[in-house]
C-alpha positions in Angstrom: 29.5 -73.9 -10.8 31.7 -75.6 -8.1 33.0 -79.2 -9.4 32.4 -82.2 -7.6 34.4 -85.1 -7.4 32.1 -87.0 -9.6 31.9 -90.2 -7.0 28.2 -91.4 -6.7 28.8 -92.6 -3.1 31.7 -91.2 -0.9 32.8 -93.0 2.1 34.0 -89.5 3.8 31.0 -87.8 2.2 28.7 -90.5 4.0 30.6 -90.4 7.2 30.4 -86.8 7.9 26.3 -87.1 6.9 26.0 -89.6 9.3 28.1 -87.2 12.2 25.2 -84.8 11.3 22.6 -87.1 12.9 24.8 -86.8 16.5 22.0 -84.7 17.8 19.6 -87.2 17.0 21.3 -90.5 17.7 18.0 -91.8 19.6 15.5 -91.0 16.9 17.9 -92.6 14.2 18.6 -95.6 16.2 14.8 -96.0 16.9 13.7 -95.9 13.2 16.3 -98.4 12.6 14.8 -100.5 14.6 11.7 -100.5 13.6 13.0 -100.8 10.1 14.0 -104.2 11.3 10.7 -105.0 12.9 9.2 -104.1 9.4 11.6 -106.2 8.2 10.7 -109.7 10.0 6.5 -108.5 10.2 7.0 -109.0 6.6 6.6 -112.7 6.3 3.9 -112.7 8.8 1.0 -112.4 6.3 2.3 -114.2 3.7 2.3 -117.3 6.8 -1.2 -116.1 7.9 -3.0 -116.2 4.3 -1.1 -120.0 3.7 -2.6 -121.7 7.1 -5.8 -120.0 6.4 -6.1 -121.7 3.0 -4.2 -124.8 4.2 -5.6 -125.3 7.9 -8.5 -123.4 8.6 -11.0 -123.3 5.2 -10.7 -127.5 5.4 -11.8 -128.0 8.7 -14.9 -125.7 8.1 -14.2 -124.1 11.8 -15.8 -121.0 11.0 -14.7 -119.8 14.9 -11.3 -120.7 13.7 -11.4 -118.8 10.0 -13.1 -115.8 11.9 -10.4 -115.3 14.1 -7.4 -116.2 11.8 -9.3 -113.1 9.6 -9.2 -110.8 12.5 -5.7 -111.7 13.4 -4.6 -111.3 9.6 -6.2 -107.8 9.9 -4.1 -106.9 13.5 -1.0 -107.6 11.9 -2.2 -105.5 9.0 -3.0 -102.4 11.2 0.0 -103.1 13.6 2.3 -103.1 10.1 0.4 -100.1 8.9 0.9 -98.3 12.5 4.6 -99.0 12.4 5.0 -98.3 8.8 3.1 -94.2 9.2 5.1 -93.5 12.6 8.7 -94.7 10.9 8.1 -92.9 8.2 7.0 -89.6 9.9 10.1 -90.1 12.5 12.4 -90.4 9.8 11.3 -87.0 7.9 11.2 -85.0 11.0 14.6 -86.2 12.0 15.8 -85.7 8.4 14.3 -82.3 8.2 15.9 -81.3 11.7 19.2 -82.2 10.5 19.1 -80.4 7.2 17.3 -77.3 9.2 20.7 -77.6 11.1 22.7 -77.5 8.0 21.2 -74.2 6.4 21.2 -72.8 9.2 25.2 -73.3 9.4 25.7 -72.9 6.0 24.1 -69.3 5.8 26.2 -68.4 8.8 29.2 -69.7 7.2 28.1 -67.4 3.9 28.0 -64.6 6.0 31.4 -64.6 7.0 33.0 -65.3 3.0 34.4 -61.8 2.0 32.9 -59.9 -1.0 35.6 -61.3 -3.7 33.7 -64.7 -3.2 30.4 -63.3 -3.5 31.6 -61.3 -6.7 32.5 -64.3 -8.7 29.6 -66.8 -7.3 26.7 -66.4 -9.3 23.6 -65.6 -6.6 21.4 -68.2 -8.2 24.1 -71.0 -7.3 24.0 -69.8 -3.8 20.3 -70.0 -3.9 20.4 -74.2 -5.4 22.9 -74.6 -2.7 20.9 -73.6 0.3 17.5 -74.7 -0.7 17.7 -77.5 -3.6 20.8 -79.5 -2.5 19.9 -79.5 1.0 16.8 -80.4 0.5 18.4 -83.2 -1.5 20.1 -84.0 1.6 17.0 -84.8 3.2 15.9 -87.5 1.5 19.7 -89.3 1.8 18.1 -89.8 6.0 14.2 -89.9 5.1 13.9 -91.9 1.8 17.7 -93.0 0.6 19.6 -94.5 3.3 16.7 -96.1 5.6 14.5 -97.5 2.4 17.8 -99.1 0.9 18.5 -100.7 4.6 14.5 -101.7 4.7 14.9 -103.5 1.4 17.9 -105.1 2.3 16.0 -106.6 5.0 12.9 -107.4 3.5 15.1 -109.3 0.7 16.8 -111.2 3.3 14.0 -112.2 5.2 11.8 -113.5 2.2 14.4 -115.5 0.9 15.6 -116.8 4.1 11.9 -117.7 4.3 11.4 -119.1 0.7 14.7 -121.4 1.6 13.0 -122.5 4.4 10.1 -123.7 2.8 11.2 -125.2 -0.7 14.5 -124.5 -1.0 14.6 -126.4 -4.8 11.8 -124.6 -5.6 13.4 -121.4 -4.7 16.5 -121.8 -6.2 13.9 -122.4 -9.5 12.1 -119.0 -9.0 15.2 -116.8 -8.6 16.7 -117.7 -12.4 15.6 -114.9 -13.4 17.1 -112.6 -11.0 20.6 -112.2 -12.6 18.7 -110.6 -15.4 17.0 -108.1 -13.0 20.4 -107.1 -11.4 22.0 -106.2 -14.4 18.7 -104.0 -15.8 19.1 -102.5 -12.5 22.4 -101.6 -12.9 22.3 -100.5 -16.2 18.7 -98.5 -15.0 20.6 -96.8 -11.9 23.5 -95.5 -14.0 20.8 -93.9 -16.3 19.1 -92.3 -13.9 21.4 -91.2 -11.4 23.3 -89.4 -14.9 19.6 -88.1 -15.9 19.4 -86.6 -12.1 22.9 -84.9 -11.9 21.7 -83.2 -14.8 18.2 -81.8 -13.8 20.2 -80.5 -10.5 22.5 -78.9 -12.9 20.0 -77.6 -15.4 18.1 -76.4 -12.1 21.0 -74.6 -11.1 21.3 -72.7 -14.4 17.7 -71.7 -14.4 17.9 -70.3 -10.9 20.8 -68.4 -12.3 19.4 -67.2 -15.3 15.9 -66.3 -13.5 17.5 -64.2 -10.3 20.0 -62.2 -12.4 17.2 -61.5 -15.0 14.9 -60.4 -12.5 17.3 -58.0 -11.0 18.2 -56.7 -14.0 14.7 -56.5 -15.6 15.2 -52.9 -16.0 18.0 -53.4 -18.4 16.2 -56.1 -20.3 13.2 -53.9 -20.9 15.1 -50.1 -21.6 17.3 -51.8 -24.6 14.6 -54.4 -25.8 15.6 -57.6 -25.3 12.7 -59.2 -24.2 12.7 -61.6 -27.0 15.9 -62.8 -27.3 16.6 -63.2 -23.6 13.0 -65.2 -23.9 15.1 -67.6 -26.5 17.8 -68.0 -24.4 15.5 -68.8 -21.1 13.4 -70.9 -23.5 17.0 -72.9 -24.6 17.2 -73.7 -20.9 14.3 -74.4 -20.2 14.1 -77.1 -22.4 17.1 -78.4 -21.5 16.1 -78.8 -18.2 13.3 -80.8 -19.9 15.1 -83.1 -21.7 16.9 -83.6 -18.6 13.9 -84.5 -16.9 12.6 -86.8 -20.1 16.1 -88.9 -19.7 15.0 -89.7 -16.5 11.3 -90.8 -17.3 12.2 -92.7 -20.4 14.9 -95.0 -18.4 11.8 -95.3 -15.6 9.6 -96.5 -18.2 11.9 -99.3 -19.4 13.2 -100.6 -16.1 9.7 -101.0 -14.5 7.9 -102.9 -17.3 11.5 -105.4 -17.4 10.7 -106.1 -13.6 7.2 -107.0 -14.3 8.1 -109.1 -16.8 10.8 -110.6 -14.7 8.5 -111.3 -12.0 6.0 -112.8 -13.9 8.4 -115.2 -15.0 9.5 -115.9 -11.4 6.0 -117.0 -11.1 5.8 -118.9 -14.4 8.8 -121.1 -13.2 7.0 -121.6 -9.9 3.6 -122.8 -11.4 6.1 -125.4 -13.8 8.2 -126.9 -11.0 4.7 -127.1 -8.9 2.9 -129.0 -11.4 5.8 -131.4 -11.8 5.3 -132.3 -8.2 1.5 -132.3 -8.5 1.2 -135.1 -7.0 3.3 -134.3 -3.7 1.6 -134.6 -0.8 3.9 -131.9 0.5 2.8 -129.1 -2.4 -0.4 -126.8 -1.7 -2.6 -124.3 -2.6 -1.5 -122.1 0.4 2.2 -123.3 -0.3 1.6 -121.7 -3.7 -0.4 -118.8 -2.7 2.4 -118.2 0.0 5.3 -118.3 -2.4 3.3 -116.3 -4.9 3.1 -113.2 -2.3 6.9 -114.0 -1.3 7.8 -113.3 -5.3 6.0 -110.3 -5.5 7.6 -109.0 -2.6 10.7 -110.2 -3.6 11.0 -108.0 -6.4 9.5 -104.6 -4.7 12.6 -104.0 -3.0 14.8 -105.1 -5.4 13.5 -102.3 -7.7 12.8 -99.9 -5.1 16.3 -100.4 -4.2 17.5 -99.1 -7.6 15.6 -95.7 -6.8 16.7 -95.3 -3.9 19.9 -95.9 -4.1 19.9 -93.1 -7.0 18.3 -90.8 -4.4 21.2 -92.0 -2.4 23.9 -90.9 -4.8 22.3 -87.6 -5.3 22.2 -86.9 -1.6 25.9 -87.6 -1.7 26.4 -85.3 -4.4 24.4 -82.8 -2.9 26.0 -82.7 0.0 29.5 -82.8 -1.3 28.9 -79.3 -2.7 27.1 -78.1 0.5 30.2 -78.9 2.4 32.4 -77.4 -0.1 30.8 -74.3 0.8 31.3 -75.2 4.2 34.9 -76.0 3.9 36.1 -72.7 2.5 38.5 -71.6 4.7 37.2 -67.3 5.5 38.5 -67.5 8.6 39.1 -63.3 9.4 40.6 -63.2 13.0 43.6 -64.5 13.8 43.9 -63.7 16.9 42.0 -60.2 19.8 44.1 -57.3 20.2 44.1 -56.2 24.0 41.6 -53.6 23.1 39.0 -53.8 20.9 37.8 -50.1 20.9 38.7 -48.0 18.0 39.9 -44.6 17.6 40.5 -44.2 13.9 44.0 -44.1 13.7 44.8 -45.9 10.0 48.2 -47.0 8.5 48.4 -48.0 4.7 51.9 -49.4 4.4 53.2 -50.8 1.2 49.7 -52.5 0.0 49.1 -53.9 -3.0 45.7 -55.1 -3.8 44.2 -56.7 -7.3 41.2 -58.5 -8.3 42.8 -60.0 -11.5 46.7 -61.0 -11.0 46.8 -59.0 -14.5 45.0 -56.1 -13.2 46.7 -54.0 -10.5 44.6 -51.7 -8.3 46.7 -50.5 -5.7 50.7 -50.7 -6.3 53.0 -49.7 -3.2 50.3 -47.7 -1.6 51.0 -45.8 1.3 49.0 -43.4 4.2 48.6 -42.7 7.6 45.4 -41.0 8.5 45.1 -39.5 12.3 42.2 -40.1 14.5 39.5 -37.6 13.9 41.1 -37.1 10.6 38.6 -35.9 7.6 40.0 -37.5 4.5 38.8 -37.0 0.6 40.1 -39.7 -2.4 39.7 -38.5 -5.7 40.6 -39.6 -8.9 39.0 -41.0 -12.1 37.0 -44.2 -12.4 39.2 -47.3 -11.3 42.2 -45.4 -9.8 41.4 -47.8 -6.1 39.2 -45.3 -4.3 36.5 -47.5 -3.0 39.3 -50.3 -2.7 41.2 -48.5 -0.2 38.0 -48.4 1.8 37.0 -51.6 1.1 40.7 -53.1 3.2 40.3 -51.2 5.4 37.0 -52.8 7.2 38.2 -56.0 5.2 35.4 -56.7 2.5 38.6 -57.4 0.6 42.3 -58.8 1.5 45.4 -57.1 0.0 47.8 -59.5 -1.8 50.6 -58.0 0.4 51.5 -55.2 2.6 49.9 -54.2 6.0 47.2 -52.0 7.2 47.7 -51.3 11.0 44.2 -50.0 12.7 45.2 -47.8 15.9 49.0 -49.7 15.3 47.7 -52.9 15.0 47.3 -55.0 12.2 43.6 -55.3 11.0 43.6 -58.8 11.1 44.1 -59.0 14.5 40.8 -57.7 15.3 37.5 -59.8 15.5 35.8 -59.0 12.4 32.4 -57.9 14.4 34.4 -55.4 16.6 36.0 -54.5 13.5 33.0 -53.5 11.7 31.1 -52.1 14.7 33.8 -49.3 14.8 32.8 -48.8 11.2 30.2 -47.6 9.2 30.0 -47.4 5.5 27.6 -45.0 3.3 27.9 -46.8 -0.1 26.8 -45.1 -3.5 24.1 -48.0 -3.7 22.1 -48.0 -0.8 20.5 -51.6 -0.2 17.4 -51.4 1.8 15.4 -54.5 2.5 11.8 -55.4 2.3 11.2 -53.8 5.9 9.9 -50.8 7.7 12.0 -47.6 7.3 12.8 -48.4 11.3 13.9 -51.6 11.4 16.1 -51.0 7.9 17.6 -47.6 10.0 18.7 -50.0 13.3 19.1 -53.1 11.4 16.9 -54.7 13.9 19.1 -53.8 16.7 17.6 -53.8 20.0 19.9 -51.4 21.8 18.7 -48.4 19.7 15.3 -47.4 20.1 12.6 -45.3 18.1 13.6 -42.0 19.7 17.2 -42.2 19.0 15.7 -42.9 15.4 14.1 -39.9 15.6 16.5 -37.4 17.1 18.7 -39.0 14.3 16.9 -38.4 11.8 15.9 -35.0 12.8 19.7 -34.4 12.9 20.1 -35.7 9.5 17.5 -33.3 8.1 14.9 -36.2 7.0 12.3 -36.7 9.7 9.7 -33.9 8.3 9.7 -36.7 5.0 9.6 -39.8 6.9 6.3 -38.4 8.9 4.8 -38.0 5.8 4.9 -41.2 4.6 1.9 -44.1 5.5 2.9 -45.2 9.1 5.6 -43.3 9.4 8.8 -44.7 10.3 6.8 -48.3 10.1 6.1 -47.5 6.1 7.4 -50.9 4.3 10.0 -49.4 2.0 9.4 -53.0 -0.5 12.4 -54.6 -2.1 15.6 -52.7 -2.1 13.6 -49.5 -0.9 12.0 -49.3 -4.5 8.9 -46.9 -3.6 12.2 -44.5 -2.6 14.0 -42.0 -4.7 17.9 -42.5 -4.8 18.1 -39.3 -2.5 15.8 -41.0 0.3 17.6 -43.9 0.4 20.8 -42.3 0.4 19.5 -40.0 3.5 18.6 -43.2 5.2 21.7 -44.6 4.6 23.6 -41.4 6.6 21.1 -42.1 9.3 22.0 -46.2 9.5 25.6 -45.1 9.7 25.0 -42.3 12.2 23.0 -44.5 14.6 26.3 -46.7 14.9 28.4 -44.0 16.5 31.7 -45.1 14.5 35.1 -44.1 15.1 35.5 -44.6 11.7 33.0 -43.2 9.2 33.2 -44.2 5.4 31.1 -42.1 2.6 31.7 -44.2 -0.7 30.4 -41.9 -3.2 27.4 -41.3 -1.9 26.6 -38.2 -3.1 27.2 -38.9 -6.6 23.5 -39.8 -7.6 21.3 -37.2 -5.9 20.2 -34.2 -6.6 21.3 -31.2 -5.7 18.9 -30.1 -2.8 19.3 -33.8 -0.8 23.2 -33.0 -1.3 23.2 -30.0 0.3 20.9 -32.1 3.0 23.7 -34.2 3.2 26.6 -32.0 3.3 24.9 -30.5 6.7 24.4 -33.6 8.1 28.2 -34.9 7.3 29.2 -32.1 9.1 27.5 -33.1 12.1 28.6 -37.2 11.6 32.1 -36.7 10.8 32.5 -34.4 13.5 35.3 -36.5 16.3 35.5 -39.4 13.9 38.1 -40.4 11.3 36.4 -39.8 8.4 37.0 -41.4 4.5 35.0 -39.7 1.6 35.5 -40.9 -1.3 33.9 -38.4 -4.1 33.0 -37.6 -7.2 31.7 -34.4 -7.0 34.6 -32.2 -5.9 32.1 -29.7 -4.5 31.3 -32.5 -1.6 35.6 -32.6 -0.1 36.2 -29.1 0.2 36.2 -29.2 3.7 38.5 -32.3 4.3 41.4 -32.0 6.2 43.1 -33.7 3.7 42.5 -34.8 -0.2 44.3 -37.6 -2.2 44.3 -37.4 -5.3 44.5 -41.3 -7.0 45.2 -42.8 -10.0 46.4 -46.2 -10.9 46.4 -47.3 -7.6 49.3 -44.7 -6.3 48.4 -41.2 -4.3 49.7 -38.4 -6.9 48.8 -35.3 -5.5 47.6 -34.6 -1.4 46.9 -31.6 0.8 43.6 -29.3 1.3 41.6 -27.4 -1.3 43.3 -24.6 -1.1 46.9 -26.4 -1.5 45.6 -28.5 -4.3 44.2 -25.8 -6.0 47.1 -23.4 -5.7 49.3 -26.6 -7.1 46.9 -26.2 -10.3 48.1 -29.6 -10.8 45.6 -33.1 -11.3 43.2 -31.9 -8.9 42.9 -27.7 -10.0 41.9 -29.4 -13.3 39.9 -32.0 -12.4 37.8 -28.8 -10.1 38.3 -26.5 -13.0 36.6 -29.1 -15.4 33.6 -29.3 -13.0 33.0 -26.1 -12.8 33.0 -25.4 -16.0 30.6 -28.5 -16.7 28.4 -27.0 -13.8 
């Protein structure tokens, strides 16, 4: 979980929400204003119902009370009218600005390297995109324009009260000292009880996405019930989060009845001293009566809404601490931008843990066109020396010149158009077995598909299948065996035309006929490319131009099969001990 500041309302927080609205400065400026007309329509009634009593039901004008009805019922519709377009201006505009925010955020997320995304749970990225931007929106629909109405409204009524009986008023707002300290105590409560349903929301998106995922896991060792237990633990305290809340609710708003009513007690006490005032009425009373009630809406509406207020803030200090971390990855365009698959290890080190070396002074220089294996145990940096070199990862020092220039001086999307990675998992999404082959490209159409796959050895399969190369794969290509997918995958690289081409284990989980589909077609894809495989079945490199063998990080033994196998060192047992297994 990414720490806030803890501040309920931040200045800078604020002023960079309100930058947000730039794009809609009319719209914002507009419901303002009509907040304010709200604002002074407010005493209007309250006026209208006084004469009514006062003026017009004395005379016994029936021409006069008809039309001072209809005219109370105008204002009424007029109000109403205002009220339903304010309110559906300021949650349009609201929801375009936080439509703008996702939108940048996920684009932002798309550039944060993969060490980011292996320490942040996906759950949290999940809140963060959806629940605390949707909190945002209620800071510019409900939160900021509601407190600013109130504030008004409070103005205005007692301005008007003042006007009228300014003793008297003085009299009926005793009691609101009393109501300002509930309301700060009640704010404080709440706005604690709401930070901790976001939090507790947070855990259970957490808890449900990695669960999910993993469901295989959960079922294949049994742990049904006691990851039920721990779900149910968090569940409920997600709950109780949510009961905090209520229970503060349902304190506060009985006080402010009570409050009120007392407001109108003192009223009715100072009135009846001056009973017989000629300048005391019934309307006077009625008039002052409505003015109380509406008095005290705002001041407890305030309360909420200045707790949505805080939330937004606190929302939207996380969502721009997303948006503040600094992935910048290009520094600056080389001349040219097309590859040829010269690469250039020079003294890298790399690690994920300061305590946990990968790579220590690794070096290698790998000519264009060149074909070469890594080998080695699990965790002696074979995928990582992939990984830097189309910069999923950074090393902590050292360079890695691309064609003589540094990597980072490339713009990352020309960088990883000139690459394309076949990784041991394949990820397919939810999609037709077309559009997960081009990545929705428009430049490559269904025959270069085709030819592709024919190349690759997997059309004959593919026209099989319901609809053909429009069959919906599902999630993560799930109705697919690991083979399939792990065709498709040499078909998605191969449909790139890369100067560099990276095969990340990706033979290690088929079988035995789909890798001898695949050894045909890497023959064809690596053919004029630079080529990294990085293997586990020995079987698969035989035919590189040049095989390091790893291990802790450091290149022990290099050359072809044949020198490495005449050597009989690392790798003539490692081959040996396959063999033997197979």
């Amino acid at each position: 979980m990414s720490k806030t500041s803890g501040k309920g309302f931040d200045l800078k927080i604020f002023w960079r929400l309100y930058q947000r609205s730039s794009p809609y400065r009319w719209q914002f400026y507009s419901i303002f204003f009509l907040v304010l007309v709200l604002a002074g329509m407010s005493v209007i009634r309250p006026a209208q119902m006084k004469n009514l009593i006062d003026v017009d039901l004395p005379s016994g004008n029936w021409n006069q009370i008809t039309w001072s009805a209809i005219g109370f019922v105008v204002v009424l519709i007029v109000e109403s009218l205002i009220q339903y377009y304010q309110t559906y201006a300021a949650n349009k505009m609201a929801q375009s600005i936080t439509l703008d925010m996702r939108s940048e955020l996920f684009k932002h997320s798309l550039g944060f390297r993969l060490g980011f995304f292996d320490k942040t749970p996906v759950g949290q990225m999940v809140t963060r995109n959806i629940s605390d931007i949707d909190g945002i929106a209620e800071v510019f629909s409900v939160g900021l324009l509601d407190i600013f109405r109130d504030v008004l409204k409070l103005v205005v009524i007692i301005g008007a009260m003042l006007w009228m009986d300014w003793k008297m008023t003085l009299i009926v707002i005793i009691p609101i000292p009393i109501l300002l300290y509930a309301t700060k105590i009640f704010q404080e409560s709440v706005k604690k009880s709401f930070n901790d349903v976001r939090n507790e929301v947070a855990r259970i998106n957490v808890f449900i996405q990695e669960h999910v995922t993993g469901m295989n896991i959960v079922q294949m060792f049994g742990q049904e019930s006691r990851e039920q237990k721990k779900f149910d633990e968090i569940n409920g305290e997600h709950r109780d989060a949510h009961i905090r809340g209520v229970w503060a609710y349902s304190i506060f708003f009985p006080v402010v009845e009570v409050l009120s009513a007392l407001s109108v007690s003192l009223m009715l006490w100072w009135a009846l001293r001056g009973a017989f005032d000629s300048t005391m009425s019934p309307g006077i009373l009625l008039q002052f009566s409505t003015f109380i009630s509406m008095m005290y809406r705002p001041i407890r509406q305030m309360a909420d809404n200045f707790n949505v207020l805080q939330m937004g803030m606190i929302n939207a200090e996380r969502v721009f601490q997303m948006l503040d971390r600094d992935e910048s990855q290009t520094n600056k365009v080389v001349p040219s931008a097309n590859i040829e698959g010269a690469v250039e290890f020079h003294h890298v080190d790399f690690y994920y843990n300061e305590d946990q070396p990968v790579l220590q002074d690794f070096n290698l220089k790998v000519s264009p066109g060149e074909m070469i294996a890594l080998v080695g145990h699990t965790g002696s940096g074979k995928s990582t020396v992939v990984q830097l070199i189309n910069r999923l990862y950074e090393p902590q020092s050292g360079t890695i010149l691309l064609d003589e220039n540094n990597v980072v001086d490339y713009p990352i999307e020309a960088l990883r158009n000139g690459i394309a990675v076949v990784p041991q998992d394949v990820f397919l999404f939810s999609d037709s077995i077309h559009n997960n082959l081009t990545l929705f490209a428009d430049d490559i159409s269904r025959e270069d598909v085709i030819q592709a796959c024919k190349k690759v050895g997997i059309h004959d399969f593919i026209e099989q299948l319901p609809n053909g190369y429009d069959f919906d794969v599902r999630e993560r290509g799930a109705v697919l065996s690991v083979g399939q997918r792990q065709l498709l995958a040499f078909v998605r690289a191969y449909l790139r035309n890369p100067a560099i081409l990276i095969l990340d284990e990706a033979t290690s989980s088929i079988d035995s006929e789909s890798e001898k589909m695949i050894q045909a077609a890497t023959k064809i894809i690596t053919e004029g490319r630079t080529s990294f495989v990085v293997a586990h079945r020995l079987s698969t490199v035989q035919e590189a131009n040049r095989i390091l063998v790893l291990e802790k990080g450091k290149i022990v033994e290099q050359g072809n099969h044949n020198e490495l196998m005449a050597l009989q060192g690392k790798y003539f047992k490692m081959y040996n001990l396959q063999f033997d297994e197979q």
